[in-house]
Each structure stands twice: as structure tokens, then as C-alpha cells.
C-alpha positions as CSV (number, residue, x, y, z in Angstrom):
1,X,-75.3,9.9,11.9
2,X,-71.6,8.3,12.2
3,X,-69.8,11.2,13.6
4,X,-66.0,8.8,12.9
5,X,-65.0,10.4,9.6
6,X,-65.1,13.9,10.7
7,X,-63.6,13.3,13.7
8,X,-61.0,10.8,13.0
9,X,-59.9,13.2,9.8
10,X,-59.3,16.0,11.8
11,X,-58.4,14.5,14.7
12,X,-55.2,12.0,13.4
13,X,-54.5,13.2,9.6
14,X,-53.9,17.3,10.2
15,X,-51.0,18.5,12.0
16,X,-49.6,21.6,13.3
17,X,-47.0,22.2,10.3
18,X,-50.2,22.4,8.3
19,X,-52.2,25.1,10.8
20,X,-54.1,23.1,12.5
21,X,-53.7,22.0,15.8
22,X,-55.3,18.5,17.1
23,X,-54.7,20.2,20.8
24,X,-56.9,23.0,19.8
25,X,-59.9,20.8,18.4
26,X,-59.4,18.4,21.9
27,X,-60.5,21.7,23.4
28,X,-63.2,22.0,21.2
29,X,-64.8,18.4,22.0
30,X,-64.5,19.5,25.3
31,X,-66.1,22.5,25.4
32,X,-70.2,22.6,25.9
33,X,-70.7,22.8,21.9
34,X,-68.0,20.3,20.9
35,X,-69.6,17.7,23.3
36,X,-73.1,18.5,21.8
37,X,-71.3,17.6,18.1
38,X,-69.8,14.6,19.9
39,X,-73.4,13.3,21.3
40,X,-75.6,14.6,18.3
41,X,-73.1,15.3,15.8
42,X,-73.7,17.6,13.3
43,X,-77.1,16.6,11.4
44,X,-78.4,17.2,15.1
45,X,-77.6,20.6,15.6
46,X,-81.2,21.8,15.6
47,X,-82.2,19.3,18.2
48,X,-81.5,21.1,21.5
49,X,-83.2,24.2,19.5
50,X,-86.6,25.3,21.8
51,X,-87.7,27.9,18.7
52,X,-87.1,24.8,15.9
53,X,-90.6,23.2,16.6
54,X,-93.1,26.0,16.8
55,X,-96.7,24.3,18.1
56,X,-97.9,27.6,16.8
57,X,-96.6,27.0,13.4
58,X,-98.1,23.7,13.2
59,X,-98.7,21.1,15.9
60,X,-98.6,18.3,14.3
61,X,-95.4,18.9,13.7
62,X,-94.6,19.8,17.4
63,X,-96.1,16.7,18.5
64,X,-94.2,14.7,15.9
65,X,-90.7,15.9,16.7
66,X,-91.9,15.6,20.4
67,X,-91.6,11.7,19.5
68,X,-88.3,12.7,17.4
69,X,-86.3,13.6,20.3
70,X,-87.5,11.0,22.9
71,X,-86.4,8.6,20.6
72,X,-90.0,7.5,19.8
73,X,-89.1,6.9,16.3
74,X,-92.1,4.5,14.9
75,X,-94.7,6.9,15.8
76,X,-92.8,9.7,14.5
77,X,-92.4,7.9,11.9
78,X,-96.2,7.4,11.3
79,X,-96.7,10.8,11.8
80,X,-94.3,12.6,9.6
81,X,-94.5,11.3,6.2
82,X,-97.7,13.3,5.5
83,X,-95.8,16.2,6.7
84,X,-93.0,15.9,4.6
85,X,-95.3,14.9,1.1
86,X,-97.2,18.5,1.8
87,X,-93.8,20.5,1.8
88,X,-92.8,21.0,5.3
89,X,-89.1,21.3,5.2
90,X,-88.6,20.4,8.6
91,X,-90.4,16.9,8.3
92,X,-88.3,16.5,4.9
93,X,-85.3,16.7,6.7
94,X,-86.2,14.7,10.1
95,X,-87.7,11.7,7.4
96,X,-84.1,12.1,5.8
97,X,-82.4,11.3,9.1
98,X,-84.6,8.3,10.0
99,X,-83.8,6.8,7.1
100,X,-80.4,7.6,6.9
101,X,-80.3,5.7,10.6
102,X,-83.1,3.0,9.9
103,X,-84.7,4.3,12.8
104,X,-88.6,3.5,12.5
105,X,-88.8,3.0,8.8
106,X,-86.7,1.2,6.4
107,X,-82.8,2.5,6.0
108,X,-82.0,3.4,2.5
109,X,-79.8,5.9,1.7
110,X,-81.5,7.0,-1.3
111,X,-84.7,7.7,0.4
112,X,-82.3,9.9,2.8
113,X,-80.5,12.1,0.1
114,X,-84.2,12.7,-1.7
115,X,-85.4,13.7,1.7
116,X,-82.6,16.0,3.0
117,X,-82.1,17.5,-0.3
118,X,-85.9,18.0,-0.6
119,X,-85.5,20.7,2.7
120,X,-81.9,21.6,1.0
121,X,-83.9,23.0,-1.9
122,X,-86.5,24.9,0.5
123,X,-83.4,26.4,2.2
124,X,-83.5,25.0,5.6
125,X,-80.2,25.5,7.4
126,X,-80.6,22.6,9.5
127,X,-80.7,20.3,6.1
128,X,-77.8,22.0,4.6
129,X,-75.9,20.9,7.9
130,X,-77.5,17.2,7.9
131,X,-76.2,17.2,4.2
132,X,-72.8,18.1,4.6
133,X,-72.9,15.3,7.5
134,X,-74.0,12.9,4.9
135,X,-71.5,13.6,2.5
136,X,-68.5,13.6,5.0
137,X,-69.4,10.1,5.9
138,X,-69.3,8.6,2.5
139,X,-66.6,10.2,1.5
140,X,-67.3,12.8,-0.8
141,X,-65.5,15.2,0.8
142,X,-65.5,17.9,-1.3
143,X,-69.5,18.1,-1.6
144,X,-69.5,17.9,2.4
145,X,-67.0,21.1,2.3
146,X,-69.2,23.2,0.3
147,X,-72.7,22.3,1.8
148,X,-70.9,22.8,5.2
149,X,-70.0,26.6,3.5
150,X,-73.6,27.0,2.5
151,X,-74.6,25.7,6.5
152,X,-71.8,28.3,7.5
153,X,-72.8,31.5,5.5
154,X,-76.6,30.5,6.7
155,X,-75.2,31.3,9.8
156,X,-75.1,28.0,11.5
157,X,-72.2,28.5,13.9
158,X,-71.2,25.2,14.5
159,X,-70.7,25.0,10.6
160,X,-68.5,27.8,10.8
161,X,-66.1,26.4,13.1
162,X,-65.6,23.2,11.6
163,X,-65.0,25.2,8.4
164,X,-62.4,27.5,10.2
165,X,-61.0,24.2,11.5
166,X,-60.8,22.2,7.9
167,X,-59.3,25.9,5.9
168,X,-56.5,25.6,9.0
169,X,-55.6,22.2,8.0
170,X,-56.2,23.0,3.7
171,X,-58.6,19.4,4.0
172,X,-61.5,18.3,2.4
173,X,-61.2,19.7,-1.3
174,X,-60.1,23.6,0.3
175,X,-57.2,25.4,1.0
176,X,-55.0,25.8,3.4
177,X,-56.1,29.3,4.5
178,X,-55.5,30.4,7.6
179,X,-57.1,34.0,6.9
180,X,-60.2,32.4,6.1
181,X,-60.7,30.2,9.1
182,X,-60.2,33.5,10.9
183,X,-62.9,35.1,9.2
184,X,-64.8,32.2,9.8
185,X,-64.1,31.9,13.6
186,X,-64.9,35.7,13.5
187,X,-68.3,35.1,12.3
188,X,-69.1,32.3,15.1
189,X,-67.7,34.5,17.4
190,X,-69.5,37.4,17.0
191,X,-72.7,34.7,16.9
192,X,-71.2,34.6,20.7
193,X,-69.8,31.1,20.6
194,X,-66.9,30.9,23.1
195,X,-64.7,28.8,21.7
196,X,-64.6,30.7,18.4
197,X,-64.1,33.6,20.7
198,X,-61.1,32.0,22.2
199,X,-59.5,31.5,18.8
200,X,-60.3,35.0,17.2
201,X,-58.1,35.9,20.6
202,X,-55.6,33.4,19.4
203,X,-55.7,34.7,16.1
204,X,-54.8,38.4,16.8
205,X,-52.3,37.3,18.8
206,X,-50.7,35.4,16.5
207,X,-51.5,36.7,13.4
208,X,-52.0,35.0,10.0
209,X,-51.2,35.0,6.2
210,X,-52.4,33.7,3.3
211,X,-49.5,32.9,0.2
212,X,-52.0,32.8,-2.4
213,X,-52.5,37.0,-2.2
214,X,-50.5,38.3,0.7
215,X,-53.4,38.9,2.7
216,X,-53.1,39.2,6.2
217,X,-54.6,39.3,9.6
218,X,-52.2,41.8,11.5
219,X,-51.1,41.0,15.0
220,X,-53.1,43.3,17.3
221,X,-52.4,42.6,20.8
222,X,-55.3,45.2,22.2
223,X,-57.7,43.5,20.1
224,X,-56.0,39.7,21.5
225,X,-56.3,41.2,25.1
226,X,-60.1,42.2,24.5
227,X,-61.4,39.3,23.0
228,X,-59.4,36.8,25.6
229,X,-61.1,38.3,28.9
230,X,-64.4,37.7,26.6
231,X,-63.2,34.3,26.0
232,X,-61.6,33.6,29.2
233,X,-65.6,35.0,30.6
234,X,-67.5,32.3,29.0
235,X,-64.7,30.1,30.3
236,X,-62.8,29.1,27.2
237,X,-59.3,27.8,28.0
238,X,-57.3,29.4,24.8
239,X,-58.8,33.0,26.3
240,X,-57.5,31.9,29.6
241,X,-54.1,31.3,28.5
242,X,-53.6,33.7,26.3
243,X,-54.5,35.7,29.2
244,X,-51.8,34.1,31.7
245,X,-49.5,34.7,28.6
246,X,-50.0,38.4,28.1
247,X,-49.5,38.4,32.1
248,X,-45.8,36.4,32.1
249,X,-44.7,36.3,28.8
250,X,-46.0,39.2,26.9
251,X,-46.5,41.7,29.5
252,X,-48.8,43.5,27.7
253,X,-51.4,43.9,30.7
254,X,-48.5,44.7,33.1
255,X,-45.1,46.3,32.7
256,X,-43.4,43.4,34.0
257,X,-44.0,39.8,34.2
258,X,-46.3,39.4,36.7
259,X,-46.3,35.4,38.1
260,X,-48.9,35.6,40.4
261,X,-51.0,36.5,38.5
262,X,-50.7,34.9,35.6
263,X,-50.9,31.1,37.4
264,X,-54.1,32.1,38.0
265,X,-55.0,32.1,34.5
266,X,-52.8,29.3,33.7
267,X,-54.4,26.6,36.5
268,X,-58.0,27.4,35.1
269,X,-56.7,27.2,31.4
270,X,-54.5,24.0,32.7
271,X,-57.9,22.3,34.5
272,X,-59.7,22.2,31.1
273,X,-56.5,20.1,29.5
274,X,-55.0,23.6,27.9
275,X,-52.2,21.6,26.9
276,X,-48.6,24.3,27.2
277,X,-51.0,26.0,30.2
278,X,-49.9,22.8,31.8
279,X,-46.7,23.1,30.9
280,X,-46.1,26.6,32.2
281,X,-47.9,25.8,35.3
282,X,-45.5,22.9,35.6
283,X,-42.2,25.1,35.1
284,X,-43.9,27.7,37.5
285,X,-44.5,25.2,40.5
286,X,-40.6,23.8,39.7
287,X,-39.0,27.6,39.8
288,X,-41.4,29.0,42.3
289,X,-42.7,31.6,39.9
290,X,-46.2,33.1,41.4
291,X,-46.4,29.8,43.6
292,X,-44.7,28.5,46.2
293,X,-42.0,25.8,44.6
294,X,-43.4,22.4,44.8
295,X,-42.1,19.9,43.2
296,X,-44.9,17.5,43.7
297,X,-47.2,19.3,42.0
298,X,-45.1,20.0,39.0
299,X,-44.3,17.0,38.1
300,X,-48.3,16.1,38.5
301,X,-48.9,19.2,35.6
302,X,-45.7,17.9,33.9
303,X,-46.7,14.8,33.8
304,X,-50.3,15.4,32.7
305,X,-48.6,17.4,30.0
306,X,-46.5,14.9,28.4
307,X,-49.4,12.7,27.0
308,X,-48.8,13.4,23.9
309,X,-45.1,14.0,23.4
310,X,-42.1,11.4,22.9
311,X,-40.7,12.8,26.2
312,X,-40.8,11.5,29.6
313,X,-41.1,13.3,32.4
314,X,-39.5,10.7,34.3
315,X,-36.6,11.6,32.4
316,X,-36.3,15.2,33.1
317,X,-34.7,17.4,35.2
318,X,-37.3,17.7,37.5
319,X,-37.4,14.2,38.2
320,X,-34.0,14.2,39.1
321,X,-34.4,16.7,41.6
322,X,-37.1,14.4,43.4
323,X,-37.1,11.9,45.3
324,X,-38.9,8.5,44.4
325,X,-41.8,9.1,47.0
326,X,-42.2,12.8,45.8
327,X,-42.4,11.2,41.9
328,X,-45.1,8.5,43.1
329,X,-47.0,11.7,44.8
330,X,-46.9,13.6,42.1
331,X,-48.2,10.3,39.7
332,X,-51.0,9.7,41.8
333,X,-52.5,13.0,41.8
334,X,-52.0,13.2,37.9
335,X,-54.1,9.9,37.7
336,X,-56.7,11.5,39.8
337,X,-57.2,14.4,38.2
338,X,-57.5,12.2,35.3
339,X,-59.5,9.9,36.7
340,X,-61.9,12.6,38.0
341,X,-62.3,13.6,34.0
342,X,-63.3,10.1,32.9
343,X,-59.5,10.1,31.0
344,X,-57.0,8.1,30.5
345,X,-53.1,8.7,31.2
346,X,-50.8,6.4,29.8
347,X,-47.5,6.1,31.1
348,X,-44.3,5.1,29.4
């Protein structure tokens, strides 16, 4: 399924002012489950399942959605449609994709809807997710919003962060309610997904309140510091920095700003794209703060940095403490690292 409405929604229509950070859900993508959204997207969220085809169960089945995933659509097609007439909510919802994608029988969309709806009705979490998918790509967006809330209080975890994502941003027929995409990155959170980990971190650091009734989520900076080293564990980037900021900024680990330290946190947080980890890993590189000073490699973090902001590096104070071989240095190695990620830098 077209994974461009979603995407593109969330990715160029919400803003900061509104709660929602596009920074925040680049991290996402790049995390392990964002990049299983961006290959599968997310009427495929059972597919990488090993317990969602049970041979035990039934193996026709098995062998059917053996064919399924290796693409072998025409003879899963053959096989499933007896499957789905006898009930099996599973082969309901695998003939609604294929003929959602015209894969191995005939596309129609109304043959899709019965089909996914069909396993809908039986309760299958998988078809409440495939069913919000649908709806978000023909535009009902307000049907997609409330079978993705069904998909979320199933407890399909990748449901629940794209929920906590559209209630930051007040999208898609629901409020802006940044209490409720707490709760909701809670819930993944504590289903052990470490992104949502990352931003339950995020979100007792910062705190949040909701207009409509005052309620709040109080700032709790032993809870923040807790679930960051379990973020910054599983290698999430917002638990890393929040880490290197309760380090330099905060000092809520230490008494006083500790530098050294903190960079650490900062460069891992900075090598997944944390966007203002960059920038403090810039400023501490250009001050000697925890680092040696080197020049070079700020402006290389600086300029990394600045790919989304009307400023130019080349424009900045560090720049004019450079010279122009030290600036081409530290261009080059921004390139390659970018390079080395399959990305793109564009320069003014």
C-alpha cells in the first residue's frame, strides 16, 4: 500500500508551533521500526511476525502466506480464496491486500474494503491496521484516525506511535493533545519499542498540557533520566541526547556541567542525525568544551546541522575564524558522512 499520504502529511504539513516535530519523526524513519513502516508500511506490520502464520493452526495457511511473503502472489492467490470464504480472518485480510495492490488477482477496491473489513469484524489487529492504511490513502482521514485508535488500543505498537505522532500535530480529524500522544507513546513504550521510549524520556523532561481540561504531564526529571539510559540502551538518539543534556545543560546526573562526558552522548545522538545533538557537538568542538577545539570538525557537525535551517554556516562566526582550506576540510567530511548514509546535503 502507498505509504505517500501518511508520510507526506506528517512529514511537510505539521510543524513545531503545533507539537509536532518533523525532526523527531526523521528519527523515527530512521530507526529499525520506522524503516520497516517505510519498506512495508503499515498494512504490513504483521509480515516480519514468526507467531502470525502458525503451520500448527492450519497449514494451508502457512504454506499460502509462505508464497505471500516471497512475493509469489498468483499461487497465493490460488490458494487463499477458499481460506478466506471458510472464515479465516487472516486469509480475509491478506485477499484484501492483494486486491488492494492488484497483485495476483484483479485490483478493485471494493473487493479490498469487503475483504479487510470482513477480518475487521472477526477482530484481527492486523486488519484494523491494514484498514486505517486504506483509509489514510483515500483520504478519509478521519476513518483512518479512529481504526488506527482501535489498531492502537489492540495493542499494535506501531499504531500507537503514529497516533501519539498525529494527537502532537491535532491532524487527521483529532486534537491537538499532547497529553494523549504521551499516553500513547507510554503504552508503545512499555510494549518496549525504543523509540517510544525515547520520547516518553522527552516527555518527562519536558512536560505537557492539554487546554481543553488542564491536564498535565508534570516534569519529572528522575523519571526523564530513567527512561533515557533505557532509551539511550536500545540506542535511540532522543535518549542519547537527552542524556548528554542532563550531563551539560541540566546537570541533573552531575553537580556541574560535565563536557566530557556529555560529547559522548552527544556524538552517538549526533551519528544517528539527532538534529540540535549536532549542533551542541558543533559548539563544543568550536569552544573546546569536553574535546579538544577543532574547528574542522565543527564546522563538519555545523554544517551537517544547518540542512534544514535558513542559515548558513558559511556565514557564521565559525567560519570566519577559519581559514578557506580548514572550511573545504570540514565540507568534505560533512559530505562523507553523508555520503556514507545514502543522504543528501545540499549546500547554499
Amino acid at each position: 500500500m502507498r505509504l505517500g499520504l501518511i508520510l507526506a502529511f506528517l512529514l511537510a504539513f505539521l510543524s513545531p508551533a503545533h507539537g509536532f516535530d518533523p525532526h523527531t519523526f526523521e528519527l523515527f524513519l530512521q530507526s529499525d521500526r520506522g524503516q520497516h513502516y517505510t519498506r512495508h508500511g503499515l498494512a504490513y506490520s504483521f509480515i516480519d511476525d514468526p507467531e502470525w502464520a502458525d503451520a500448527t493452526a492450519d497449514p494451508r495457511f502457512a504454506k499460502a502466506f509462505e508464497h505471500f511473503k516471497a512475493g509469489n502472489f498468483g499461487d497465493a492467490a490460488r490458494a487463499l480464496p477458499a481460506l478466506a470464504e471458510e472464515g479465516h480472518a487472516k486469509a480475509q485480510l491478506l485477499m484484501g491486500i492483494l486486491h488492494y495492490q492488484g497483485h495476483g488477482v484483479e485490483k478493485s477496491f471494493d473487493q479490498a474494503m469487503d475483504w479487510t473489513q470482513q477480518a475487521v469484524e472477526q477482530d484481527l489487529l492486523a486488519a484494523k491496521v491494514a484498514l486505517a492504511q486504506i483509509y489514510f490513502d483515500i483520504r478519509q482521514e478521519e476513518l483512518g484516525s479512529q481504526m488506527l485508535e482501535r489498531a492502537a488500543e489492540g495493542g499494535d505498537s506501531l499504531s500507537q506511535i503514529f497516533l501519539a505522532f498525529i494527537y502532537q500535530g491535532g491532524f487527521y480529524g483529532l486534537p491537538l493533545d499532547e497529553v494523549k500522544a504521551f499516553e500513547w507513546f507510554l503504552k508503545a513504550a512499555e510494549a518496549g519499542e525504543p523509540f517510544a521510549i525515547g520520547q516518553v524520556a522527552s516527555g518527562y523532561y519536558l512536560g505537557a498540557r492539554r487546554k481543553s481540561d488542564g491536564a498535565v504531564v508534570k516534569r519529572d526529571f528522575i523519571e526523564a533520566i530513567r527512561w533515557a539510559f533505557a532509551a539511550a540502551e536500545r540506542n535511540d538518539a532522543v535518549g542519547q541526547f537527552l542524556i548528554g543534556t542532563f550531563y551539560t545543560i541540566e546537570t541533573q546526573i552531575s553537580r556541574r556541567p560535565d563536557w566530557e562526558k556529555g560529547v559522548v552522548w552527544y556524538r552517538r545522538a549526533a551519528e544517528q542525525g539527532h538534529l540540535v545533538a549536532q549542533i551542541r557537538l558543533s559548539v563544543a568542538y568550536q569552544l573546546g568544551e569536553g574535546v579538544p577545539r577543532d574547528l574542522v570538525t565543527a564546522y563538519k557537525w555545523a554544517m551537517l546541522a544547518e540542512r534544514d535551517s535558513p542559515y548558513s554556516v558559511r556565514d557564521s562566526k565559525l567560519a570566519s575564524e577559519m581559514t578557506p582550506e580548514q572550511i573545504a576540510e570540514g565540507e568534505k567530511r560533512a559530505l562523507e558522512w553523508m555520503e556514507e548514509r545514502g543522504l543528501i546535503l545540499v549546500t547554499p
